[in-house]
C-alpha positions in Angstrom: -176.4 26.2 -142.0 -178.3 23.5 -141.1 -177.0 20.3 -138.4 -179.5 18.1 -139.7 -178.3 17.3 -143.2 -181.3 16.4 -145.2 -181.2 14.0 -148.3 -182.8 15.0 -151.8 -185.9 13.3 -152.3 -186.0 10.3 -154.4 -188.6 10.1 -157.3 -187.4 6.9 -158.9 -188.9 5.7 -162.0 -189.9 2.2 -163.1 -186.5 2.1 -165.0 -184.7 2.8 -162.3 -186.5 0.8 -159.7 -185.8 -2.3 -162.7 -182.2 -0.8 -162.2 -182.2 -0.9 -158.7 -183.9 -4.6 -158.1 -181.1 -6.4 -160.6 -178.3 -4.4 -159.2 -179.3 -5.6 -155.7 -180.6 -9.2 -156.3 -177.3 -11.1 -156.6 -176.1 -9.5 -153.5 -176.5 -11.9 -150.5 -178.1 -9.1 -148.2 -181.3 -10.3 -147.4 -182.6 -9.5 -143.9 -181.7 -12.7 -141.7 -183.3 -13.9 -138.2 -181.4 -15.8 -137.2 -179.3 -13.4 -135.2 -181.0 -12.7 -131.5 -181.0 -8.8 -132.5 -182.6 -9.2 -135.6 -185.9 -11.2 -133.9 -187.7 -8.5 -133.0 -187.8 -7.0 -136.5 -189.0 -10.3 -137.7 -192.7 -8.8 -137.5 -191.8 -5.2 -138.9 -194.4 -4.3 -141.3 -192.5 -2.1 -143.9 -194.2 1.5 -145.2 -193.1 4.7 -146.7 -191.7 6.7 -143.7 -191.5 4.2 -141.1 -187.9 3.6 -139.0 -186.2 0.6 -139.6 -186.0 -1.9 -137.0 -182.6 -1.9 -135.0 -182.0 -5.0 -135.9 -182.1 -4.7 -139.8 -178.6 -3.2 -141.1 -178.7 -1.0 -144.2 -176.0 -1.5 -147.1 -174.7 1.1 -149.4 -176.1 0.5 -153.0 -173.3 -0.9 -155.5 -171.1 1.4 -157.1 -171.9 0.7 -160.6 -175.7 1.6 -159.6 -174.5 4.7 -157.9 -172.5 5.7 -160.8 -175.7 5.4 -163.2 -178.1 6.8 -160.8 -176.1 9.9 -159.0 -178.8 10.7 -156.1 -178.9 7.1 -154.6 -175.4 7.3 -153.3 -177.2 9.5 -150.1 -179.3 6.1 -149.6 -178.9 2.1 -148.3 -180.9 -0.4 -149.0 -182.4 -3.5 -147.2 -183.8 -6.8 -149.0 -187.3 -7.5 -146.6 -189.1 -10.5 -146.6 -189.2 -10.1 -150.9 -189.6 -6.2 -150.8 -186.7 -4.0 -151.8 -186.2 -1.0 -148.8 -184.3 2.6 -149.8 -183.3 4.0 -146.5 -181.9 7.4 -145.6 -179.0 5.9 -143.5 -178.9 8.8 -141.0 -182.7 8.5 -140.1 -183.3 4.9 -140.7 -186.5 5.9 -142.8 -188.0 4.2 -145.3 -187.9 6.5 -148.4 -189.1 3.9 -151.3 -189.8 0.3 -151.3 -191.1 -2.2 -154.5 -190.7 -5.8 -154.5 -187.6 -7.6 -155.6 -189.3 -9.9 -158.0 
């Protein structure tokens, strides 16, 4: 058995990115920079596959999301500079991304 624990990979449709982009807009997790930790990541440029900043925090998806959409409950997310972020929390990789608006 494997000790690196791999997540499926995500193939989410418009529907579900529409999903996913309503479910997380209310939610007041947008990245801040205010924090000193958080300044470097200020000038992240987000892509497919790159590692998250250490100064951006991933949050689990909400439940009701989960519930409707099974396979995102192995992800986070993280609202960036108007671009929605799905994570794999135990990499920090960026798996998906589309804007929030």
């Amino acid at each position: 058995m494997s000790q690196k624990p791999s997540v499926p990979a995500l193939q989410l449709s418009d529907e579900q990115r529409t999903k996913i982009r309503e479910a997380v807009a209310a939610a007041h997790s947008d990245a801040s920079f205010a924090l000193k930790k958080a300044k470097p990541a200020q000038n992240f440029e987000p892509s497919i596959g790159a590692t998250l900043p250490k100064g951006l925090t991933p949050h689990p998806l909400p439940r009701p999301l989960i519930y409707e959409i099974p396979l995102l409950k192995r992800y986070a997310y993280v609202k960036f500079k108007d671009e929605v972020l799905i994570v794999n929390p135990m990499t920090r990789k960026i798996v998906e991304m589309f804007p929030i608006g």
